[in-house]
Each structure stands twice: as C-alpha cells, then as structure tokens.
C-alpha positions, 0 to 999 in steps of 0.5 A: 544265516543264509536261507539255505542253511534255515531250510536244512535246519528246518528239515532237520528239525522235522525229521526228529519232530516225526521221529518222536510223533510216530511212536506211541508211548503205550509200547514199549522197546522193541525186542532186539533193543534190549539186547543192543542196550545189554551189550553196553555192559559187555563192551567186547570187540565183537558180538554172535549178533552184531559187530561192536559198533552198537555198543559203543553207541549203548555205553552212550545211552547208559551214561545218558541215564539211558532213558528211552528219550535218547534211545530213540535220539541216536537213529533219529540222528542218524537219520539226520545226518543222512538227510545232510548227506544227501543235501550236501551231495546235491551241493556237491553236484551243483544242484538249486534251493528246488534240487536241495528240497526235493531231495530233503522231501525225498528221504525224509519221507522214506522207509527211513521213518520207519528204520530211524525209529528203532535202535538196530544197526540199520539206521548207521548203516545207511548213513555209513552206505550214503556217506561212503558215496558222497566221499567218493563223489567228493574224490572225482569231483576235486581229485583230493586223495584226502577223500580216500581216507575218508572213505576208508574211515566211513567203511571201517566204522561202517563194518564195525557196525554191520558188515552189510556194507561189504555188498557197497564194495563188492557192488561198486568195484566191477562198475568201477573198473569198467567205467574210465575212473579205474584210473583211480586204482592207480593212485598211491594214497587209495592203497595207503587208505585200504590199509589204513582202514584195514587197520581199523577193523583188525580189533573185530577180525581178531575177536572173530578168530579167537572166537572160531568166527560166530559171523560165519555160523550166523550167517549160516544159521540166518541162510537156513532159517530165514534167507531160504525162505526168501523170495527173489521176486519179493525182494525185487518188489520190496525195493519199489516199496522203500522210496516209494514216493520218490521212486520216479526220482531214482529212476530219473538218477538212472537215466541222468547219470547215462546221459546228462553230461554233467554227471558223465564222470559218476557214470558208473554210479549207473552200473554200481547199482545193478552190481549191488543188487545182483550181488543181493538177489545171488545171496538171497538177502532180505529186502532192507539190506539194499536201502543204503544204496538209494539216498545217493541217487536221489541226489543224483535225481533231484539236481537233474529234474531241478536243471531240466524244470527251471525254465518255463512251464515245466517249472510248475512240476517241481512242486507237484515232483516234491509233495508227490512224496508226501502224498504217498506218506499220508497213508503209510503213517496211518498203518506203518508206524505204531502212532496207535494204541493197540486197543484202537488197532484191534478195533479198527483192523480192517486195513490193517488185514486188508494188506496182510499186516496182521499175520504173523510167522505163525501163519496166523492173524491177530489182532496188531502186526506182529511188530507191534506186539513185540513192542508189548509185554516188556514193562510188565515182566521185569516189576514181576521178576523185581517182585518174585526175587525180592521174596527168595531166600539167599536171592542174591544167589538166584539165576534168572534164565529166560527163553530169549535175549528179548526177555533177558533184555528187558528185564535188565533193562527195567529191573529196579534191583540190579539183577542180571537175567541171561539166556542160551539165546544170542549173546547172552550165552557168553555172559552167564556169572558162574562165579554165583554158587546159584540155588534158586533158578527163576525162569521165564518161559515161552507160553506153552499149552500143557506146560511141564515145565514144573514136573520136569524141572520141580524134583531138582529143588525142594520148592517149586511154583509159577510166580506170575505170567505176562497179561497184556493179551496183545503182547507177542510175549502173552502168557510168557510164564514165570517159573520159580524154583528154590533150594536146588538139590543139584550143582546149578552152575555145573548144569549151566556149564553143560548147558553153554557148552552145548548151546555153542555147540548146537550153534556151530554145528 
C-alpha cells in the first residue's frame, strides 16, 4: 500500500471517527429524519418533500435493522466519499502529498461536519455537485467522451436526490459557452449522455405529472414561507462561513484558475462560480443551497499553493495554510454540533447567546439552539402512543393523527406496536389507510395554552381524555399533548377524506 493511499485511508477513517464523536446520544434524530426513514415504506418515484432518491437510501437502513448507527453512517459516507473526490481531483490536477493533505484537511474540517451529521439530501447533494466537476475535469484533461455519460449518470442520480443541482447546470453553461471549451457542444456523445441522463429522470417527471407537480406548489409554498424572508446580504455572508478556515484556499483557486497557466483549459471554472451564485441570489435561495460548489475549488486551490510554496522558505507555509483550518474548528466544535448534553448547554449559555444561537423562529431565546431542541422529545412520545393504544377497545381500529410529519415520523419509528401514525402535514397526507373503519382517534397535538381541543373534538365520540404529554422541557415538541378519543359517533374516514381533500387543496392553491 503506497504511502498515499495510507493517508487517504486515514483521513477517511477520521472523518467517521468525528462524524459519530459530534453527536451525543442523549438526542435523539433530528425531525425531517423521521420522515426521510417513513418514506422507506412508501417507496414511490416522487414525494411532496423530496425527490426519491432518499428513500432508496431509507429501504437501506430499513433492511439494515435501521438502527440510528447506520442513519448516521450513510451521510457520513457520503462525506467520505467527497473527501476522495476532492483528492483524487488534486491528483487529477497533478497535485504533491502537500496539495493531497491540505485540501483532505480543507473539507474535512468544513460545514461538511455539520451537513454530514443528519440524514437530509444535502450531504448527496454536494457529493453529486463535486462529483459532477471532477468528471468534467476528467473530460478536458483526457478528452474521453466516456466521461460525459458519467456525468450525466452523477446528475440524474443528483436530481433524483434534489433538484438543487439544476443551479450546477444553469451556472455552469453561460461559463462554458464563453470560455474556448464550447468546443465541447460540438461532440455527438455530449448529447447522447443529455438523453441518456434525461432517460434516468423520466420515472420522477412522469410522478410529478400524474401528481399536478407538487415541486412547483412547493417550491411555491417555501418562496412565500421562507425565501421571502431571505436576505441577500446574508446569504453572501453565510457563503464565508461554510469553509471558513479554508476560505484563503478558494479565494487562491480564483486567482490560479485566471492566471496559472496549467489551470488555463478550466478557466471557466473561474466565471462558472459567479454564474452559479447570481443564479442564488435572483432566486433568493437559502445559503447552504451553494456549498456543493466549493469542494472543487479547493482542489483547485491547494494543487497551486502546494506548487508555488515547494521551494525555499516559503515551503514553511504549507503546514501553517494546513492547520489554519484546524484552528478555526476548535471553536466551532464547541458550539455547532450537539457534543453536549442539554443540561450542560442550559447551564452554560453564555456563548451560545453571545452569537445569537439561542433564538429561535419565535423570536424568542431559550435554553439550546433551536436545532438542538428539535433532536428532543422524539423518544418520549412513541412508548406514550405504544401505551395509550394498548388500553383502546378495537385498538387496531384507532387512527393516530399528529400535528407534523416530525411527530408522525417518530412515532413510527420508535413505536414497538407496529402502528402507523400520519398527518396532514407533508407526505404524510398521501398515506393515510382508509380501508381502516377507524372509531377511535388518538391525536397529538402542538402545546397550546387554552386548549379546546377536547371541547371541540370530545361530543363526536362517547369518551374523550388527554393520554399524556411530552416532559422533556428542552425539547421543541414540550408539552406536545396527547389526545385520546374512542368510540366515534361519526364516520371517521369520510371526516379524513374531506379533511385530505382539503389539505391538497390549500396546499395548491
């Protein structure tokens, strides 16, 4: 095994080590987890949340024993195999042992901690980003048209994991077509790999058609809900945040790829990334949508401060460029990841207030970020629902009917009575079991001071009472109340058939 291959191996290693380190048992998944893992029971070409590429990856974990071990493994792996991205790029790019650790140092020790640490499509979707480059890079260095297919595999499978990567593309072709690589449009085979990875993606755009395309009323909903309140400004400062301490690095990538003459044939790699942002700042898009652009140009920067620092003095830079990244970590581990129990955060909030970290949506600080508190609570619920349901006559004809697809997710992750609990809320409205003749509704509800949620509910069955609430009084879900009603004096499922018609509805509209 060459010495190289022993470092690779060892970074790898490093970055699941930290991966697993950085997350405290004490919390549990975070909400949107649930409802990734849930989807491994409603395998579909499509989803109203996300395409369907993350379930492929939750029937994984399901036949796994889907344990929380391997929820964490797979955007750990992808993680990974990131890093070997970028390192085989600065390979790629001709790049020393110094390029090869400084850029594995530079996305190791990244926002891609953070991503990497929950099971969301974002960290596939900056592995699909940086794979798409590199086989771009690949194509202009050997001019293989193989390597056009391959890219058109890693964006199919990149769309059917988000259709982020679009802003790749929309980026990437004006740069392009103004740099002397527009030759490339000429070739036969770039077209044959358009249709072929067109080909890949039909399943999903024919879901999206039969289904009136949920994406667009999404996308929509997400533009009025929360893009509005976006600030450009913001978005421009977040973008300084993610490689901090490798930001020297991309800004050193800028300037090789106008001037090094080796990197003369990706010079539009230079314009591509201004492209690309533009495109985010029109849309108004959140921050972390643009991180799969910066693994690249970091290899980019670390094969050229390794070249230009080989010789003489300057050669004692290296090391200082390559723990800078390190450095800059140090106090990121101490407040960004939930290493932490929360009765140590809550007791110790200072910093954490400092820098803002304790306000949540409601304007409001409490006692963890508001992340952390959506990784509490989940555990405490479903043995709740397992008990409340095990004391219902005809239980097996009892409809459990949550608030949100975080509490729906949780519980059907946890429950040990293989119940299945649903919501109007996301995907979940597409898999209520009508075929049930439901008379007994449990439902879990929100905290809300003066509930009448028993006055208003109670007279449709002949019992009605409150079954227990969560208690975990760090948790985002506090108080979250369970409702048990039994014996309807009404027709259940033609009350929830209204009640997804118009939820479709409202969501369209």
């Amino acid at each position: 095994m060459s010495k190289k291959t022993t470092i690779l191996i060892g970074f790898i290693i490093l970055k699941f080590v930290l991966q697993y380190a950085l997350y405290n048992p004490e919390y549990d998944l975070q909400r949107d987890e649930y409802l990734h893992l849930d989807q491994a029971n409603h395998l579909a070409w499509g989803y109203l949340s996300v395409p369907p590429v993350t379930s492929w990856f939750s029937y994984f974990i399901l036949l796994l024993g889907n344990s929380v071990f391997w929820v964490k493994f797979f955007p750990a792996l992808f993680g990974a195999l990131t890093l070997v991205i970028v390192w085989k790029t600065i390979e790629i790019l001709k790049g020393n042992l110094s390029a090869l650790i400084l850029g594995s140092v530079c996305v190791l020790f990244s926002c891609l901690l953070r991503i990497n640490m929950l099971y969301q499509p974002n960290s596939l979707d900056i592995l699909c980003w940086t794979a798409f480059y590199c086989a771009i890079i690949q194509y202009i260095k050997s001019e293989k048209t193989k390597w056009f297919y391959i890219a058109a595999i890693v964006f199919a499978f990149g769309f059917l994991n988000k259709y982020n990567i679009l802003f790749l593309l929309i980026g990437l072709l004006p740069a392009v077509l103004l740099s002397r690589q527009r030759k490339m449009l000429a070739k036969r085979e770039l077209y044959l790999a358009i249709i072929l990875g067109f080909i890949l993606i039909v399943p999903n755009l024919l879901w999206q058609y039969n289904n009136q395309f949920p994406v667009i009323h999404h996308m929509k909903q997400l533009a009025e809900t929360q893009l509005v309140n976006v600030d450009r400004i913001s978005f421009l400062k977040e973008q300084l945040l993610f490689f901090i301490g490798s930001f020297f690095v991309i800004i050193v990538a800028l300037y090789a790829l106008l001037f090094y003459k080796p990197f003369e044939k990706y010079r539009f790699f230079f314009a591509s990334i201004f492209f690309t942002l533009i495109v985010f700042l029109y849309f108004k898009a959140k921050g972390y949508y643009a991180i799969g652009l910066y693994p690249i140009y970091i290899a980019f920067g670390s094969v050229f401060l390794a070249e230009i620092l080989k010789k003489g003095w300057k050669r004692f830079l290296m090391p200082v460029f390559t723990i800078i990244p390190i450095l800059f970590f140090i106090p990121i581990y101490d407040l960004a990841f939930p290493n932490k129990s929360p009765e140590n955060i809550a007791s110790h909030p200072e910093k954490y207030k400092k820098l803002g970290l304790l306000r949540w949506e409601d304007g409001k600080d409490h006692e963890l970020p508001q992340d952390f508190a959506d990784m509490l609570g989940w555990k405490e619920l479903a043995p709740k629902i397992d008990s409340v349901y095990a004391l219902l006559p005809n239980s097996e004809k009892t409809l459990i009917l949550c608030d949100n697809y975080g509490q729906a997710g949780a519980i059907n992750y946890y429950t040990k009575k293989g119940i299945k609990a649903v919501s109007f809320n996301a995907d979940y409205v597409n898999w209520f079991d009508l075929d049930v003749p439901y008379k007994n509704l449990i439902r879990v509800k929100e905290y809300q001071k003066n509930s009448t949620e028993l006055n208003e509910t109670g007279p449709y069955f002949k019992s009605s009472a409150i079954g227990g609430e969560i208690t975990n009084k760090f948790a985002r879900e506090y108080k979250t109340v369970i409702f048990v009603f039994t014996e309807a004096k009404i027709n259940i499922n033609k009350r929830i058939e209204n009640e997804i018609k118009e939820a479709k509805d409202f969501s369209k509209s």
